[in-house]
MDAnalysis code that builds the backbone (N, CA, C; Angstrom):
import MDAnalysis as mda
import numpy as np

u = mda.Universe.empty(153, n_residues=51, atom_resindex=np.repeat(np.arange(51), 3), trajectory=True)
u.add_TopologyAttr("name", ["N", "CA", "C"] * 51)
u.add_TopologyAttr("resid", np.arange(1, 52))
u.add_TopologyAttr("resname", ["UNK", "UNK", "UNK", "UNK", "UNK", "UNK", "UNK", "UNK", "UNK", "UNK", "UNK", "UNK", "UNK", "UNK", "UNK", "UNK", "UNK", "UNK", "UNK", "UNK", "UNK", "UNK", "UNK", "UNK", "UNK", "UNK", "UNK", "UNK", "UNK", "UNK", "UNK", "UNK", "UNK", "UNK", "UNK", "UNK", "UNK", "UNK", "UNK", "UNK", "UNK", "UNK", "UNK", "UNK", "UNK", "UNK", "UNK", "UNK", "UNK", "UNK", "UNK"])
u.atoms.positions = np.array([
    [0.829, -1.194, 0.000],
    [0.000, 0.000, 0.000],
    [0.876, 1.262, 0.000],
    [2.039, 1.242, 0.510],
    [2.935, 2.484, 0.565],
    [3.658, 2.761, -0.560],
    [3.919, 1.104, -1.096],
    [4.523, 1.824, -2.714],
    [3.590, 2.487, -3.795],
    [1.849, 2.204, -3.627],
    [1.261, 2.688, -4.315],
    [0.964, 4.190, -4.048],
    [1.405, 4.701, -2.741],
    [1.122, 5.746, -2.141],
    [2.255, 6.635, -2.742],
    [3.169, 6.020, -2.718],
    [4.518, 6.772, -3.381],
    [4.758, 7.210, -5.011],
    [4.239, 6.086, -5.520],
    [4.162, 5.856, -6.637],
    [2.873, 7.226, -7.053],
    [2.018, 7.107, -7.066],
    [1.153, 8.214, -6.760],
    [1.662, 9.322, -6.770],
    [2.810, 9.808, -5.730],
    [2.841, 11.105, -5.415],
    [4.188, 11.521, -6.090],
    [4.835, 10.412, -6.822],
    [6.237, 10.584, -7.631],
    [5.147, 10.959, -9.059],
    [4.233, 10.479, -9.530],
    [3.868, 10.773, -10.795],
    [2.598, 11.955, -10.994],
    [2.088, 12.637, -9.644],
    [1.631, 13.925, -9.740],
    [2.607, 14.822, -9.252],
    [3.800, 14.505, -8.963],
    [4.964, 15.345, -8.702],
    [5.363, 15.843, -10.143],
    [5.287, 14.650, -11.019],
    [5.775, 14.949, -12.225],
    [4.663, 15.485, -12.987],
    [3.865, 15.464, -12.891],
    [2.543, 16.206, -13.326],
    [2.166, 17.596, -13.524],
    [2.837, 17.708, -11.754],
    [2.768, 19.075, -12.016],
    [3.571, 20.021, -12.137],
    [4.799, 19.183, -12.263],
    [6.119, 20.091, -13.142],
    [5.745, 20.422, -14.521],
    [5.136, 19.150, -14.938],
    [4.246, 19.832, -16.588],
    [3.875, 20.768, -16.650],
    [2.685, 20.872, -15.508],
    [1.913, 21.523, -15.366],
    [1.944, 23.219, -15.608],
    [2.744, 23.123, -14.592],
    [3.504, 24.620, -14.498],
    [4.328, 25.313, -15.390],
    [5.495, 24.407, -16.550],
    [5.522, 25.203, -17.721],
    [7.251, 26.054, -17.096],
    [7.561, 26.373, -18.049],
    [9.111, 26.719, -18.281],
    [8.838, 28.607, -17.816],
    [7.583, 29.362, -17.425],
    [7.709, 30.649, -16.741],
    [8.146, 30.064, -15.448],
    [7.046, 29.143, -15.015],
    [6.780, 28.601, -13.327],
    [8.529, 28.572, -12.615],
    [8.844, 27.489, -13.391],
    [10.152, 26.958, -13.022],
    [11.161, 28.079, -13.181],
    [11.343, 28.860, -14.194],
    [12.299, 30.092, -13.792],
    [11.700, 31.018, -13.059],
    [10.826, 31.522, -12.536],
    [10.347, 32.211, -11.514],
    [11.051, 31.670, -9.982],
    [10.773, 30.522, -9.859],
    [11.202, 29.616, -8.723],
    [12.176, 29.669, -8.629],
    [12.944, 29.448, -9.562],
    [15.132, 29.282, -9.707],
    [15.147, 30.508, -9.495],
    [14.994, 32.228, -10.143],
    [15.160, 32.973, -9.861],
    [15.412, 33.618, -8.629],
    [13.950, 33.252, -7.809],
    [13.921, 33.510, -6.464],
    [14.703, 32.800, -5.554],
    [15.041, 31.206, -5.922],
    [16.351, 30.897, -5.273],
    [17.085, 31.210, -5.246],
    [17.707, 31.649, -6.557],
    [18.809, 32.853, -6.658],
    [18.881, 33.966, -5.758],
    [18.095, 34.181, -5.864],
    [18.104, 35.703, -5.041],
    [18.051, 35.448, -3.437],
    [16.946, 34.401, -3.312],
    [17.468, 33.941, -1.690],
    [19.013, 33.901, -1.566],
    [19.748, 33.407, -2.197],
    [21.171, 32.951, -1.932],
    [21.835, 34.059, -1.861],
    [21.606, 34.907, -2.584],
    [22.412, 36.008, -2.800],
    [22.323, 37.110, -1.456],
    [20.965, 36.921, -0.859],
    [20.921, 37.739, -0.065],
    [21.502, 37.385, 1.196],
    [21.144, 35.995, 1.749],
    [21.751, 35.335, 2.315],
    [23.661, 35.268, 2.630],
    [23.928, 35.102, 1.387],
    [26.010, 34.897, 1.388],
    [26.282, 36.762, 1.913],
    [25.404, 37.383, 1.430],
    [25.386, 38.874, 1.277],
    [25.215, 39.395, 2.613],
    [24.112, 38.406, 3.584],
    [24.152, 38.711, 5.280],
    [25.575, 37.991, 5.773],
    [25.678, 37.161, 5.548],
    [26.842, 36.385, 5.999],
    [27.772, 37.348, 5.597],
    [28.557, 37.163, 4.763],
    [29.366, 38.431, 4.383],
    [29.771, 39.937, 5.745],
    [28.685, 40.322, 5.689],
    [28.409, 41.466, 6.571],
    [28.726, 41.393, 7.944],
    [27.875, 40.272, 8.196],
    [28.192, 39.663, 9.426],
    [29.388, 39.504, 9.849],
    [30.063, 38.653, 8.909],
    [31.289, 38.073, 8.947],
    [32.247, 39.029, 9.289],
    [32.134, 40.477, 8.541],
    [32.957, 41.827, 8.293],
    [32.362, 42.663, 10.046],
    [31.165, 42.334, 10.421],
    [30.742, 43.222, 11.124],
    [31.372, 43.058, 12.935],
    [31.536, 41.482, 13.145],
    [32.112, 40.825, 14.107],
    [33.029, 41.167, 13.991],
    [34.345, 40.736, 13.260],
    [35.535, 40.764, 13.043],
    [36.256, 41.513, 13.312],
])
């Protein structure tokens, strides 16, 4: 019963990567991007601000 449960949720996983389309997915990467950036960018500061 759990592999069908999995199985299930691996192939509306993939569903709805379809779903969503090549804007969706660079919207998403983008904003990861930018999380990161802001992030190394506090660290950074931090790093400079202690020191």
């Amino acid at each position: 019963m759990e592999e069908q449960t999995q199985n299930k949720q691996k192939t509306s996983l993939k569903e709805r990567f379809k779903q969503m389309g090549i804007l969706a997915f660079l919207f998403f990467f983008i904003k990861g991007l930018v999380w990161l950036a802001i992030f190394f960018g506090l660290g950074k500061w931090l790093k400079d601000f202690f020191a």
